[in-house]
C-alpha positions in Angstrom: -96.1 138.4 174.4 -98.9 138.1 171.9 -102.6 138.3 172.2 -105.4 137.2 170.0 -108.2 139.5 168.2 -111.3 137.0 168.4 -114.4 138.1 166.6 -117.6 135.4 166.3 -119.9 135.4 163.5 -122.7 133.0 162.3 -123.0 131.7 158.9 -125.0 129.1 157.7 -123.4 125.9 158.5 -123.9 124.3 154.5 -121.2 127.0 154.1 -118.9 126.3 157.0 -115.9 123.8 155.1 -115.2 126.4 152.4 -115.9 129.4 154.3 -113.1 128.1 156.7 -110.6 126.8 153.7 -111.2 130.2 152.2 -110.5 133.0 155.3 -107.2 130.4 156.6 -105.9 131.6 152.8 -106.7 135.2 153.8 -104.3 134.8 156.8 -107.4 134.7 159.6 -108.1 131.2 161.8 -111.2 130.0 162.9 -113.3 127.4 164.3 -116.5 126.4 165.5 -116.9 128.1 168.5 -117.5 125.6 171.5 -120.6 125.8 173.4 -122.5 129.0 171.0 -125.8 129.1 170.5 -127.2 129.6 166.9 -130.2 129.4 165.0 -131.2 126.9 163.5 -129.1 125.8 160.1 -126.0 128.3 161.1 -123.1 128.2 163.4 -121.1 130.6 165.4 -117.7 130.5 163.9 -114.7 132.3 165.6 -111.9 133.9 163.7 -109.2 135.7 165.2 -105.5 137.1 164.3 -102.7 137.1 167.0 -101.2 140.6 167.5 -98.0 141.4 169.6 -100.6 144.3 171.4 -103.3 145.9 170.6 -105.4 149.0 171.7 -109.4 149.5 172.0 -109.0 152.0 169.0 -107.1 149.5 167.1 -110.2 146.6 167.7 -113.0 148.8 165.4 -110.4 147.8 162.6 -109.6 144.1 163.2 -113.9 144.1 162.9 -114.0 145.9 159.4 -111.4 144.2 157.8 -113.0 140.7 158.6 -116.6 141.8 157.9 -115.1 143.4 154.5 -113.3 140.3 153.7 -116.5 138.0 154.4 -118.6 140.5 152.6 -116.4 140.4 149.8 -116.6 136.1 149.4 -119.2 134.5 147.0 -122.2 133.6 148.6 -121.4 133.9 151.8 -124.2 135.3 154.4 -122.7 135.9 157.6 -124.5 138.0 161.2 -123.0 139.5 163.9 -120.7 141.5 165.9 -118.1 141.8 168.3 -115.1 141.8 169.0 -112.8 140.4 172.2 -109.2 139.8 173.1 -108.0 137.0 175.0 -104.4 137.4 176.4 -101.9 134.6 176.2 -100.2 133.1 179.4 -98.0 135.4 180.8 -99.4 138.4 179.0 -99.4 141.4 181.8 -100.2 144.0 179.0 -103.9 142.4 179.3 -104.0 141.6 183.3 
């Protein structure tokens, strides 16, 4: 069973099209996440990976990787933190 690595950020939403064309290259997907609350002129965006299992230890690096990768894009601002897993149907690893 898999699991998914799901870490929100907000960028400025002028951004948001090629910001999203650009990480589903780098292997990440993402959308809009439903319901967030952001500031004015930005939206919180969710990217995640699917993982057969992961560990707490293991999270730290699924963050740096992606803030790494967003830092390393053209003009791309980006806030936040965090990271969560949500378990897939039938995952008993995650309860």
């Amino acid at each position: 069973m898999s699991c998914r690595v799901v870490m929100p950020r907000e960028v400025p939403t002028r951004r948001l099209a090629g910001l999203m064309w650009r990480m589903w290259q780098r292997g990440y997907s993402c959308r809009p996440a439903p319901g967030a609350a952001a500031r004015r002129g930005w939206v919180v965006v969710e990217f995640w990976v699917e993982v057969a299992q992961v560990s707490d230890d293991v999270l730290v690096v699924f963050e740096i990787e992606l803030d790494d990768t967003l830092g390393r894009m053209r003009h791309t601002a980006f806030e936040g933190r965090g990271v969560r897993v949500e378990g897939r149907t039938g995952d008993a690893a995650l309860g």
